[in-house]
N, C-alpha and C positions, 0 to 999 in steps of 0.2 A: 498592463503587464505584458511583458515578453510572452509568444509564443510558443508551442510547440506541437509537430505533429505528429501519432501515432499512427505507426504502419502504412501497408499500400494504399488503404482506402483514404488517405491522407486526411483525416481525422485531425480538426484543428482545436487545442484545449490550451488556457492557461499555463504557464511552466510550473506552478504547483496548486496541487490540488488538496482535497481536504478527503480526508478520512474519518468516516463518519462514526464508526464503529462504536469507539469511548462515550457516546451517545449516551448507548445503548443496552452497550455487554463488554465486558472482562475489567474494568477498570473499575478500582472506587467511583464510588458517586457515580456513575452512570445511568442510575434509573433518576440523572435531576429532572425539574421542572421542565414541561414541553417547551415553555416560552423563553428559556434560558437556551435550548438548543437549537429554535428555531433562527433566534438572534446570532446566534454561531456562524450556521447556516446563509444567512441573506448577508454577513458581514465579508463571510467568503466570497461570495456573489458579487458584492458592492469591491472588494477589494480589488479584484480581474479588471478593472476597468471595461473595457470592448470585448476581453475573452473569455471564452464559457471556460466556467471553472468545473475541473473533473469532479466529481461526487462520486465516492469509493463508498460502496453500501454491498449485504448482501442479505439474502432473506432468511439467512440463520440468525442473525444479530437483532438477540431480542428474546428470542425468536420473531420475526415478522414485523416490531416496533418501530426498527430502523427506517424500515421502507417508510410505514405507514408515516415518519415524520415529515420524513423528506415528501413526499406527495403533498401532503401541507405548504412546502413552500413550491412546489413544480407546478401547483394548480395556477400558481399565480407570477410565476418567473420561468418559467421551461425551457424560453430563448437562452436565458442566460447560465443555463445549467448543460453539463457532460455528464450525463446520467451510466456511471456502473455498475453492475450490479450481478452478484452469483448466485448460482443453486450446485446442487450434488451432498450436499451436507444437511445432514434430517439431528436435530436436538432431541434429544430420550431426555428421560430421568435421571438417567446415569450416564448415557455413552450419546459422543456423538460418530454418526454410521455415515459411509458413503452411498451415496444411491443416482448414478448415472444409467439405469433403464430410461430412453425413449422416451414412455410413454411421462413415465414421470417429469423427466426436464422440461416436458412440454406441457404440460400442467404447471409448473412451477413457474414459467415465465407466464402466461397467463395471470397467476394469482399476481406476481411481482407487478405487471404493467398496472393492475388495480390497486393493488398497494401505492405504489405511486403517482397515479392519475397519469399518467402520459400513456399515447398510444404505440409511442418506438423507446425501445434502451438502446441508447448509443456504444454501449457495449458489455455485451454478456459473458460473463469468466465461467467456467468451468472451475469450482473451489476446491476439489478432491478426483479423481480419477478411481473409477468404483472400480476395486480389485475384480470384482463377481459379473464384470459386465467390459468387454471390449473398448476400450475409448475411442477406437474408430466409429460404434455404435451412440455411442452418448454425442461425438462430436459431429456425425452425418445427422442426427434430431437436432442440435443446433446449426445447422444449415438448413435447416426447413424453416428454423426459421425466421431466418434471414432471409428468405426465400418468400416467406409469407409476410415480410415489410413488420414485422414485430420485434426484429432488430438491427442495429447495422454494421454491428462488426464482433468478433468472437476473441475471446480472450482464456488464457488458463495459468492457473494462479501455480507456481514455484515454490512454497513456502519449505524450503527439506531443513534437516538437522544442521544447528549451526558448528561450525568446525571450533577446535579449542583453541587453537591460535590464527594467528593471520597467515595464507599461503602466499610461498615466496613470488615471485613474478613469473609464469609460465610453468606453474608449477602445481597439478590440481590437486584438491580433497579428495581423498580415495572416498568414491559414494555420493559426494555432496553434488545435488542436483544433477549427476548422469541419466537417471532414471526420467527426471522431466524431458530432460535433451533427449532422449529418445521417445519420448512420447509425443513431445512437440516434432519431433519428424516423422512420426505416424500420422498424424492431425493432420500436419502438415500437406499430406498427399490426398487429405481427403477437403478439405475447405481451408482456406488461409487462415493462420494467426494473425491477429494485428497486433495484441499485445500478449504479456508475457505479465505476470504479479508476481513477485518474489523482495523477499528481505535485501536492505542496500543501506549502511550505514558506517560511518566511519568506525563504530565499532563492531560492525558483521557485514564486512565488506568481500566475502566468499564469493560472492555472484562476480566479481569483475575476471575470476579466472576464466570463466567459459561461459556460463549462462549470458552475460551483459554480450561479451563480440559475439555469439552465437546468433544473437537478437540485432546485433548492429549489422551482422554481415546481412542480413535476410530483409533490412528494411523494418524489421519488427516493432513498436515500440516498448518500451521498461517503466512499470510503474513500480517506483522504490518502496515497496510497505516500510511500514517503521525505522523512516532516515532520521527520528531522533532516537532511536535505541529506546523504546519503550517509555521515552522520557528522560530518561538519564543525560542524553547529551545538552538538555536544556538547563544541566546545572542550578535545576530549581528542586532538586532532590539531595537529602541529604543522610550519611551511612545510617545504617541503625533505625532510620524512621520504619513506623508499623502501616501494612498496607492492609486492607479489608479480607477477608477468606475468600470473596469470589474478585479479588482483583486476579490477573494470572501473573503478576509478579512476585506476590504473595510466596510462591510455587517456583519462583526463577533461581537460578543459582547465582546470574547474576546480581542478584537483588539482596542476598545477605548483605549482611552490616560489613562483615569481612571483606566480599566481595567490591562493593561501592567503596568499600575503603580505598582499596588496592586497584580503583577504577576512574580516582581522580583524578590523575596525570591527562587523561584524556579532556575531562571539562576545563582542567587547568589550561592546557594547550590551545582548545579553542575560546576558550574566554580571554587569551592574548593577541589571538589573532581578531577577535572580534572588538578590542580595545580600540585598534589602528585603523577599523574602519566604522567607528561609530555604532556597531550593529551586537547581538548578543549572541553568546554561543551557540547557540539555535538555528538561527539567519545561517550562522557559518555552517554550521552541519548539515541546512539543506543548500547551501549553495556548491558545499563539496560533492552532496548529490549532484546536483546540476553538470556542476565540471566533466561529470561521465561520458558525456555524449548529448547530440540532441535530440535524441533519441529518447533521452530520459527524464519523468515529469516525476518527482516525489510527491509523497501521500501524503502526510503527517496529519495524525489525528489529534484532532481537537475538540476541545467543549464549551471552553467561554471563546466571548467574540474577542479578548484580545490576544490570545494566541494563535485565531483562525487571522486576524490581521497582522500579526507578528510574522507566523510564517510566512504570509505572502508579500510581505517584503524582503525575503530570503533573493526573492528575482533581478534584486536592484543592487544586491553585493555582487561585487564583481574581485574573486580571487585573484592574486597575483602567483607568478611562477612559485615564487619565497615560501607564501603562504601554504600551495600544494604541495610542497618540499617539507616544510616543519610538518605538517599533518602526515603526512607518509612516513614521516620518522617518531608520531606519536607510540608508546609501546602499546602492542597488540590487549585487546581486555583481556580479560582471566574469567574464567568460569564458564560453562556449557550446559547445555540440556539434558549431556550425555552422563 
């Protein structure tokens, strides 16, 4: 598999990586059989050919399961894995809280390294920025440590409000993602980003106004969460169908009957473009990731092994101008969070 490499520390990982999450937490079926997700797991692995494939995990997911599976396979493949992995985010009963105190981030990587058997995570995100606590403070405790050989590169996750329609070319979301942009140039002044985690899909493609060059002018690298649009862009969803109370589309606005109705034009689009090159809507959706820069590795989550090997032949489509052209003129989705 094609290369790519993340930030100054030149961090070399697979061009797509696997998101572990659906594992785990938010999706139907997530709490499946271990052996069903471990086969996921080592399929992604096997897929990379020579390069470590990124591994998107974090210790909220689960709470705490997620790691715990993947350490399962790391005990026994570690070379072949790019192990990420967050804290700042605590699971209640009811609410989940930020908590970027020090002392706690550094307790948290601790529990995570044992969760996954490995003694370095090759990069640790920052998943929420604790209103109640400085993130100069939260991100100067993850330079310790990095400092103390427990990690080797820092990362913090972008996840902000998706905008309702698509913004024109040079033209920003009043809100959307500012706030991270200024936070990562706080950060910034105190330990290097190398990466950046924030939403990138052809249908919440907000980040290319400023978050994505902000990341490409600095060397940064962009890990696209959700470059299949929750699943929708893989055209294996259809209007109307019922999802679980704890899926979080369940909860989406995109996710009405309504909504995916008036949301087909998009899977339409790339299930034509994915016709001409042999490959399935999907492939195409994360190879329009791809096109971004190379700077940029998508995530896309998965659970059986043959969509963790589906995606990862997303690396061997290769767009044309045409192609980038019909996709840019797909219409904008409908529906928001807002």
């Amino acid at each position: 598999m094609e290369r790519r490499t993340i930030g100054a520390a030149a961090l070399e990982v697979g061009a797509v990586g696997l998101g572990c999450m659906p594992m785990s937490w938010a999706y139907s079926g997530s709490r499946q059989r271990g052996d069903a997700s471990l086969r996921t797991v080592h399929a992604a692995l096997d897929a990379s050919g020579q390069a470590a494939t990124l591994l998107d995990t974090a210790d909220m997911y689960g709470p705490f399961t997620n790691e715990l599976l993947l350490g399962r396979v790391l005990k026994e493949r570690r070379a072949d894995a790019f192990v990420s992995t967050k804290c700042g985010l605590l699971v209640g009963d009811q609410h989940i809280v930020a908590n970027g105190r020090p002392g706690y981030v550094k307790r948290a990587c601790d529990a995570s390294l044992r969760r996954l058997q490995t003694e370095t995570i090759d990069l640790y995100q920052l998943h929420r920025a604790d209103p109640e606590v400085p993130v100069e403070e939260t991100w100067g405790a993850m330079a310790e440590l990095v400092a103390a050989g427990k990690v080797r590169a820092l990362g913090l996750c972008a996840m902000g409000a998706r905008a309702r329609r698509r913004p024109a070319p040079g033209r920003p979301v009043p809100g959307l993602h500012e706030a991270t942009v200024r936070q990562l140039e706080r950060v910034q002044q105190v330990f290097p980003v190398s990466a950046v985690q924030a939403e990138l899909s052809v249908w919440s493609p907000e980040a290319l106004d400023a978050l994505l060059p902000w990341c490409a002018a600095r060397g940064i690298g962009f890990l696209a969460a959700m470059p299949l649009g929750n699943g929708f862009l893989t055209g294996t969803l259809t209007p109307g169908q019922g999802f679980e109370p704890d899926d979080l589309r369940a909860r989406h606005p995109r996710f009405t009957a309504e909504m995916m109705a008036a949301n087909q034009p998009l899977v339409v689009g790339l299930r034509k473009i994915a016709e001409r090159h042999g490959a399935t809507p999907a492939q195409v959706a994360l190879a329009w990731v791809l096109a971004q820069g190379r700077h940029v590795v998508p995530v896309p989550g998965a659970k059986r092994e043959r969509w963790a090997v589906e995606n990862a032949g997303a690396a061997s489509v290769r767009l044309t101008a045409q192609d980038l052209r019909e996709i840019a003129a797909l219409p904008a989705a409908l529906g928001s969070w807002d």
